[in-house]
N, C-alpha and C positions, 0 to 999 in steps of 0.2 A: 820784333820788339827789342831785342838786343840790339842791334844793328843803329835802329831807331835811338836809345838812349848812350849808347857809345860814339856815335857821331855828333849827338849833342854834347856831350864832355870833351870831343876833341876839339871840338868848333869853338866852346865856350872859350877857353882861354886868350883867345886871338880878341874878345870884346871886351875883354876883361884889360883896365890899365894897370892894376897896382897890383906887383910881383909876388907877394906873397898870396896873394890871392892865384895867382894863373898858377904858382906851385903846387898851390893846392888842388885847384884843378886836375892837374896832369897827374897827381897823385891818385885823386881820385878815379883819373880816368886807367891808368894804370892797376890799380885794383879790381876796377870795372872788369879791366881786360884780364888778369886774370881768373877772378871769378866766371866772369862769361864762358870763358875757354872752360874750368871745369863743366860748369852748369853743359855747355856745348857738350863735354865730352860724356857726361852721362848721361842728357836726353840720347846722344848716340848710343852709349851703352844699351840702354833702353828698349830704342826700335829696334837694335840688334839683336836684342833678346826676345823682343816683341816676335818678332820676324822668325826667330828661331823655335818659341813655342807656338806660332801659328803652324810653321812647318811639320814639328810635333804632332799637334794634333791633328792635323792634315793626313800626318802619315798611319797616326793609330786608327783615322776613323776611315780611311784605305782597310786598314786590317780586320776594322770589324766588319765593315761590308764582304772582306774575305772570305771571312768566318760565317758572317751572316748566309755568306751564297752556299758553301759547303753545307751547313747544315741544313739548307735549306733542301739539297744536292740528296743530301741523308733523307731528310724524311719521305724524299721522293721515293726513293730507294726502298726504303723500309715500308712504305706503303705498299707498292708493289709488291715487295717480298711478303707481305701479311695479306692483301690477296690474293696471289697464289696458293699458300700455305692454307686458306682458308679454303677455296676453291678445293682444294687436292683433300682436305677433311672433310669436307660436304660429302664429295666423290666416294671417299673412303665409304662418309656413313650410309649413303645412297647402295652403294656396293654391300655391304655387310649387313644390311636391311634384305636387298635380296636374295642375300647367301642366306639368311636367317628364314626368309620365306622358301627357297628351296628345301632346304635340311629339313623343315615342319612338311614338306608334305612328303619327300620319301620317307622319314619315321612314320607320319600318318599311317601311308601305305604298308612298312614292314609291320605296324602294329594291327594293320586288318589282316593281313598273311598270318601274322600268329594267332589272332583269334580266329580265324577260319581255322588252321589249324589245329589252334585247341579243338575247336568245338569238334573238329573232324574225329579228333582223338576221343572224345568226350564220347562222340556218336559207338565209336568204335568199339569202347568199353563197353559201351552199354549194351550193344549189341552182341558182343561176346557173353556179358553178363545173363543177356538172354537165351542164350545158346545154350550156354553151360545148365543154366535152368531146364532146358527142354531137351538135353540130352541126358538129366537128371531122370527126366519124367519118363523120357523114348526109355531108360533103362528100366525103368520101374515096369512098366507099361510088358517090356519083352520080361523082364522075370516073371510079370506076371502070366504070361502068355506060355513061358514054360513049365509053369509049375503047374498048369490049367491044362495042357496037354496028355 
C-alpha cells in the first residue's frame, strides 16, 4: 500500500503544469517518504519483536514440556517406589500374622505343660495329704495294738 500511494505522489507532479502545485507535490511526497520509512521501520520493529516473542514462547513451552516429561519420569518413579513399599508391608503383615499364629500355639502348649503340671502337683499333695492321714491312723492302729498286747 505504501509503495502504491508513494508512486502515485512521485508520478503525480510530472501531470501536473503549474509549479507551485508540483512543489507541492514533491513536498508532499517527500514527507510521504519520510513517514513511510518510519512507519517501514517500526512495522519492522514489530515483526522483529513478533518473531522474538514467538521464539520466547517457543522456547518456554520446550520447557514445560521438559518439566512436564520429568515429572512425569517422577511419578512413574514414585509409583513404583509405593508398590514395592506396599508389597514389602503386606509381606511384613503376612509374616508377623504368622509369627503371631506360631508364638499362640507354643504358649498354648507351655500353658497345657503347666497345667498338667499343676494338676500333677495338685495330685501329689493330695496324695501325700493322704498318706499322712493313714500313717496317722497306721500309728494309732499299732499303739493301739501295743497297749492291747
Amino acid at each position: 500500500m505504501v509503495v502504491v500511494v508513494g508512486a502515485s505522489l512521485f508520478i503525480a507532479p510530472f501531470f501536473v503544469g503549474i509549479l507551485w502545485l508540483r512543489i507541492i507535490y514533491i513536498l508532499i511526497f517527500l514527507f510521504f517518504i519520510i513517514f513511510g520509512s518510519f512507519l517501514i521501520k517500526d512495522v519492522t520493529k514489530e515483526a522483529k519483536q513478533k518473531i522474538m516473542l514467538q521464539s520466547e514462547v517457543q522456547n518456554r513451552i520446550n520447557e514445560l514440556e521438559d518439566v512436564k516429561k520429568r515429572l512425569e519420569e517422577s511419578k512413574a518413579v514414585l509409583e513404583i517406589r509405593i508398590q514395592a513399599r506396599t508389597k514389602a508391608l503386606k509381606d511384613l503383615a503376612n509374616n508377623l500374622e504368622t509369627q503371631v499364629q506360631q508364638r499362640t500355639v507354643e504358649l498354648e502348649k507351655k500353658v497345657q505343660e503347666l497345667e498338667r503340671a499343676n494338676q500333677l502337683m495338685v495330685d501329689r499333695e493330695l496324695t501325700m495329704a493322704d498318706l499322712k492321714k493313714e500313717v496317722v491312723i497306721l500309728r494309732e492302729k499299732i499303739k493301739q495294738q501295743e497297749g492291747n498286747v
